[in-house]
DOFI-497370 format. One record per residue (C-alpha): residue number from 0; z, x, y. Coordinates in steps of 0.05 Angstrom, whole numbers, plus 5000, padded with zeros to 4 digits. Layout:
# DOFI-497370
- NUM Z X Y
...
//
This chain:
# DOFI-497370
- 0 1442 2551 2296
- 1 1459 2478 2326
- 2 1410 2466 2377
- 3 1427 2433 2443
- 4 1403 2407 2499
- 5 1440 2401 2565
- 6 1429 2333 2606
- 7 1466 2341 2681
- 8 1441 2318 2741
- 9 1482 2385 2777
- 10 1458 2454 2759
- 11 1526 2478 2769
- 12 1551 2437 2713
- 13 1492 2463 2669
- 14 1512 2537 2677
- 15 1580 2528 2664
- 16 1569 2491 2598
- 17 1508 2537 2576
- 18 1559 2590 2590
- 19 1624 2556 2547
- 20 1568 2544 2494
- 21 1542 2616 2490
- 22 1600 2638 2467
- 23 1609 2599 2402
- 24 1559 2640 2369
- 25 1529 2580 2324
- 26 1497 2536 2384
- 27 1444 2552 2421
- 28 1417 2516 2487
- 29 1347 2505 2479
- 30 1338 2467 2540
- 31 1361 2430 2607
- 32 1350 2371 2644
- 33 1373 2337 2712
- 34 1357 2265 2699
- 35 1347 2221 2633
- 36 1271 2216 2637
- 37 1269 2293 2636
- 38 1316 2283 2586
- 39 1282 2237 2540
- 40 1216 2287 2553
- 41 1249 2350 2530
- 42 1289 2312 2469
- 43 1219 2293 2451
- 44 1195 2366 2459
- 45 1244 2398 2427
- 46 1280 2363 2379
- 47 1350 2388 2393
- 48 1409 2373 2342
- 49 1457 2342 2402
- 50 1439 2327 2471
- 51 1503 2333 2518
- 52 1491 2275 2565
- 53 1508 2264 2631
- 54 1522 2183 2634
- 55 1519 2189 2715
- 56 1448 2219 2742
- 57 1396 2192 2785
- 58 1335 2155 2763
- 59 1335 2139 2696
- 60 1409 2141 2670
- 61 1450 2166 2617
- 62 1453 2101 2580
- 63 1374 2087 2579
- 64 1360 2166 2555
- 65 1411 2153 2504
- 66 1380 2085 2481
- 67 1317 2119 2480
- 68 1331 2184 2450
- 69 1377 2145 2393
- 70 1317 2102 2379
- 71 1268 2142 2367
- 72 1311 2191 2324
- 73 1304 2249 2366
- 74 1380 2275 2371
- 75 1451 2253 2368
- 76 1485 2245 2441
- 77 1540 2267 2467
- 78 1565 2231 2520
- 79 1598 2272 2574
- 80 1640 2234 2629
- 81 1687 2247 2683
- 82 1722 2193 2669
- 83 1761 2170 2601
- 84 1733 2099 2605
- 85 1688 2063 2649
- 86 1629 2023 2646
- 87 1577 2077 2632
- 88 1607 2099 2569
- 89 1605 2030 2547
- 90 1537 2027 2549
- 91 1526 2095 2521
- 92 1564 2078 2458
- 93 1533 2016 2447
- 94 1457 2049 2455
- 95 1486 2090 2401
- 96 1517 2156 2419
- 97 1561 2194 2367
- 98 1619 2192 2409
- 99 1642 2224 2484
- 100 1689 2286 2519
- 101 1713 2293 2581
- 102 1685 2343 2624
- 103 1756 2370 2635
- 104 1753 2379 2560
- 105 1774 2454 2534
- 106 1714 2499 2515
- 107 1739 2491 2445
- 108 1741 2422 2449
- 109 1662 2423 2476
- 110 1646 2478 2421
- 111 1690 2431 2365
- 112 1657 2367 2391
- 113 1588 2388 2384
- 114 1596 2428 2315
- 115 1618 2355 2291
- 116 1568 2311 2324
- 117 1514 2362 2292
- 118 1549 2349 2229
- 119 1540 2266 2234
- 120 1610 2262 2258
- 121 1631 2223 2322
- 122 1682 2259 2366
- 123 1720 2201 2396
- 124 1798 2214 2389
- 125 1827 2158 2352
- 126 1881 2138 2398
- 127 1818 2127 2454
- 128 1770 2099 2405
- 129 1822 2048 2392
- 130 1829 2036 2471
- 131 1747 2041 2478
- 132 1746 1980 2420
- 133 1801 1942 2442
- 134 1767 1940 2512
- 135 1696 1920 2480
- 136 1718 1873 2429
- 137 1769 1838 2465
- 138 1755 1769 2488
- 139 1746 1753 2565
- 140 1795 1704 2596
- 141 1735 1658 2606
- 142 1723 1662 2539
- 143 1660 1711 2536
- 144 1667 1765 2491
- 145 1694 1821 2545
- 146 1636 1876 2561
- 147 1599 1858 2504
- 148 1640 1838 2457
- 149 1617 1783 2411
- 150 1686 1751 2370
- 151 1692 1752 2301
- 152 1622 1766 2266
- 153 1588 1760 2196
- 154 1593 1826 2154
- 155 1515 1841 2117
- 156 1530 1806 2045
- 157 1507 1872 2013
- 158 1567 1909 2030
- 159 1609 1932 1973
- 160 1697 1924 1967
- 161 1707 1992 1986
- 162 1644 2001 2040
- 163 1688 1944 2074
- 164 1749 1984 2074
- 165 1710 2045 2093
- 166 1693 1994 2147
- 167 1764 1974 2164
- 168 1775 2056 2169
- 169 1727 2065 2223
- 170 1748 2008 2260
- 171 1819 2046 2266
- 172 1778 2102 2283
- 173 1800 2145 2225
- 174 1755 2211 2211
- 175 1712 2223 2149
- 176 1785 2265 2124
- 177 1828 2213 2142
- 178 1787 2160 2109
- 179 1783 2211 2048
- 180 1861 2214 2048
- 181 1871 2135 2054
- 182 1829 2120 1995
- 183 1841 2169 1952
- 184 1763 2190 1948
- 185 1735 2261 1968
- 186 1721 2278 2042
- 187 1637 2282 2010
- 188 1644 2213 1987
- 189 1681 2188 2043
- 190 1613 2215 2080
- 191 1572 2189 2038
- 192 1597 2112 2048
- 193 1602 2120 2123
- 194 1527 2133 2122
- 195 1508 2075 2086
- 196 1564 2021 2120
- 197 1526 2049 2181
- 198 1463 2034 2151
- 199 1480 1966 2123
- 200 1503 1943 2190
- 201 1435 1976 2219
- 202 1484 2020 2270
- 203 1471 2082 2287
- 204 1547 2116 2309
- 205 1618 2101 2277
- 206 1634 2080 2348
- 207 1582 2025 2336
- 208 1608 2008 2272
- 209 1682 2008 2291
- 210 1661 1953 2345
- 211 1629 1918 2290
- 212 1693 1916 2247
- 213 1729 1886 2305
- 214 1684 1834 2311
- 215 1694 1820 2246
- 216 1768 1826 2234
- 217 1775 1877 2202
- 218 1812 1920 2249
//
């Protein structure tokens, strides 16, 4: 069973994903919370596999319980947002969350989403992670990176020919299949590389790591 935990500041919105969720037969809800302190408490309690987060709530935020529960290795996020882009998300994906749906989003789309993010997968559609890193990376008209982003940036030296072009991949937000398909390796090993480009660049989401192969030019 993937375990999840539901992080909403309204109880209404709780329900009616607990209820969408119960009926995918592999996830169970372990647990609620109406703010990102309780959050961060009951990630700590109970270890869920993927927290569905709530970027908007009272208190402590979306983006701080998803910095904190990222950093201390307690759960992948999923960021859950009313709207497609907006400042919030930023922030989520940058404190590390495996990706983010719409809460308009089809219960299949919710039950898909968080079967991949269980799996290490993010669940950013490529046509919006390609909006979501244009809007990060791109350089302000002042000249500041725009909303955090930082230019073109050094790649770690220890990164290998084809770790950079699994690198390239994610920074055209192609999937672990898609990266298996465009160079000619298995969708395992494909995997396999993602996890240590990720580690290399000392990232903890493809998002993450896409942003970094902006930066870089590699996208």
């Amino acid at each position: 069973m993937i375990r999840v935990l539901l992080a909403d500041d309204h109880a209404a919105i709780r329900a009616g994903l607990r209820m969408l969720l119960a009926t995918a037969g592999d996830i169970e809800v372990v647990g609620e919370a109406g703010d990102g302190a309780v959050a961060v408490t009951n990630a700590r309690a109970l270890r869920p596999d993927v927290v569905l987060m709530d970027v908007r709530m009272p208190g402590t935020d979306g983006v701080t319980a998803t910095r904190q529960i990222v950093d201390e290795g307690l759960s992948e996020v999923l960021v859950l947002t009313t709207f497609d882009l907006d400042e919030y998300v930023f922030g989520a994906l940058r404190a590390g969350a495996a990706g983010f749906l719409l809460k308009t989003a089809e219960a299949s789309a919710l039950v898909d989403a968080v079967r991949h993010v269980a799996a290490g997968d993010g669940v950013v559609a490529p046509e919006v992670t390609r909006r979501l890193i244009a809007e990060l990376s791109a350089p302000a008209r002042n000249g500041v990176g725009h909303r955090g982003g930082t230019g073109l940036a050094a790649l770690p030296a220890d990164l290998t020919p084809r770790e950079r072009d699994v690198l390239a991949g994610l920074g055209s937000g192609l999937s672990n299949a898609e990266l298996a398909a465009e160079l000619t390796i298995s969708e395992a090993t494909a995997k396999t590389h993602v996890s240590r480009v990720l580690a290399k660049l000392g990232v903890t989401s493809r998002v993450q790591a896409a942003i970094a192969a902006r930066d870089a030019g590699l996208a």
